[in-house]
Kinemage of the C-alpha trace (Angstrom):
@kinemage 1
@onewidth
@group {chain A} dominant
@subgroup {mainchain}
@vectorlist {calphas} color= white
{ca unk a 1} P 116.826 158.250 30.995
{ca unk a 2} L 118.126 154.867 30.907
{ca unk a 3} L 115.456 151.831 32.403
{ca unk a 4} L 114.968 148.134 32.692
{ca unk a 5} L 111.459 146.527 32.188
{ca unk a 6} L 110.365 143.247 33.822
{ca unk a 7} L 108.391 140.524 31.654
{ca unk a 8} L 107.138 139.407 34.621
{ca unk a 9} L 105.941 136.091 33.618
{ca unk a 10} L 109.331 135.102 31.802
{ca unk a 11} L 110.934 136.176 35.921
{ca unk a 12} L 111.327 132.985 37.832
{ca unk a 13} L 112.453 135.275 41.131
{ca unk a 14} L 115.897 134.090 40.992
{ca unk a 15} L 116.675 137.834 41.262
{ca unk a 16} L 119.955 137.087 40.015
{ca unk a 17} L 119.407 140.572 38.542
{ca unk a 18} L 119.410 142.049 42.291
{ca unk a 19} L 123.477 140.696 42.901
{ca unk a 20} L 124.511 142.607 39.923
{ca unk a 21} L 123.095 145.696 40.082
{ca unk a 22} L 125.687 148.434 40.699
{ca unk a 23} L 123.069 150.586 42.247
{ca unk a 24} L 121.336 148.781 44.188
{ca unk a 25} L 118.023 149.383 42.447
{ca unk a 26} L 116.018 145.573 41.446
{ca unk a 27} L 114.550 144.246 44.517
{ca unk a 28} L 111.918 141.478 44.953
{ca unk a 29} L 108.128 142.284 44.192
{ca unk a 30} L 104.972 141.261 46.588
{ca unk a 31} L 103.142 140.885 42.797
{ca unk a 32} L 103.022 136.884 41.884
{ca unk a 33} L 103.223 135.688 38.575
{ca unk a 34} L 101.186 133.284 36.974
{ca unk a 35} L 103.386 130.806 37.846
{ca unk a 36} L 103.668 131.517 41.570
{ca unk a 37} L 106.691 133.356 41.582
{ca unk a 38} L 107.485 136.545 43.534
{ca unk a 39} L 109.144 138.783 40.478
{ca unk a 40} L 111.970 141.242 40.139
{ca unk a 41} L 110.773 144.835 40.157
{ca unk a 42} L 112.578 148.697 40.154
{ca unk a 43} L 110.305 150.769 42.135
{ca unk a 44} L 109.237 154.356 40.112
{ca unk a 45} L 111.132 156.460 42.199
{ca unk a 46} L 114.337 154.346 41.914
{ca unk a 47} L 114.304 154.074 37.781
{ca unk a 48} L 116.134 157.337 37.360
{ca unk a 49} L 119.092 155.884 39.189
{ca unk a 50} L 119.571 153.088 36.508
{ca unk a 51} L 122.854 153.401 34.434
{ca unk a 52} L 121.625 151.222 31.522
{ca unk a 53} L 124.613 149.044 32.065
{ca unk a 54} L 122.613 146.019 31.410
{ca unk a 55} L 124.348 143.782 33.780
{ca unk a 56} L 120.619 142.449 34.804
{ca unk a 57} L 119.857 141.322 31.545
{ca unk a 58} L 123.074 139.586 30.878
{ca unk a 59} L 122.845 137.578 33.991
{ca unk a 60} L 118.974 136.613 33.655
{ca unk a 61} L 118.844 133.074 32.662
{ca unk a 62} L 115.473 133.515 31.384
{ca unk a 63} L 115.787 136.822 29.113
{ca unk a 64} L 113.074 138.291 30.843
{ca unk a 65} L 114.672 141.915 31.658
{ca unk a 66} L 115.221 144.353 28.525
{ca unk a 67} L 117.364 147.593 29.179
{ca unk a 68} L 116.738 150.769 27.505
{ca unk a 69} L 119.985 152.956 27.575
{ca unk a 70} L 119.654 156.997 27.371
{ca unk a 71} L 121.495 158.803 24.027
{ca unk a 72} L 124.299 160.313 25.681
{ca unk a 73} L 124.763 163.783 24.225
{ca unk a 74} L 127.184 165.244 22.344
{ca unk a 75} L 128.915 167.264 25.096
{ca unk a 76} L 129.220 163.832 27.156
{ca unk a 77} L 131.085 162.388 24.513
């Protein structure tokens, strides 16, 4: 299963992350960083939707998303 994880106090909030998502899945947090900032989040029951594209990772101007991508299988291929 593909997923992104958060280093929530590298977010700023910009959620940049949330315009490029092609599901739909990264939406705002009600946590607060250390540094006041409302962070990006994927809520549990959402993270099986991610495609591992890593479009929210490329975009974040402060590296703070990392994307794990699923093995595709053999068959897939």
């Amino acid at each position: 299963m593909s997923r992104i994880s958060v280093t929530e106090e590298r977010c700023k909030g910009c959620l940049l992350c949330t315009t490029v998502c092609p599901v739909e899945i990264i939406q705002v947090s009600e946590r607060i960083n250390q540094q006041g900032y409302k962070v990006a989040e994927v809520p549990a029951e959402a993270m099986d939707k991610c495609t591992g594209c890593a479009s929210c990772a490329t975009i974040c101007p402060d590296m703070a998303i990392e994307v794990w991508r699923s093995k595709k299988s053999k068959k897939a291929a």
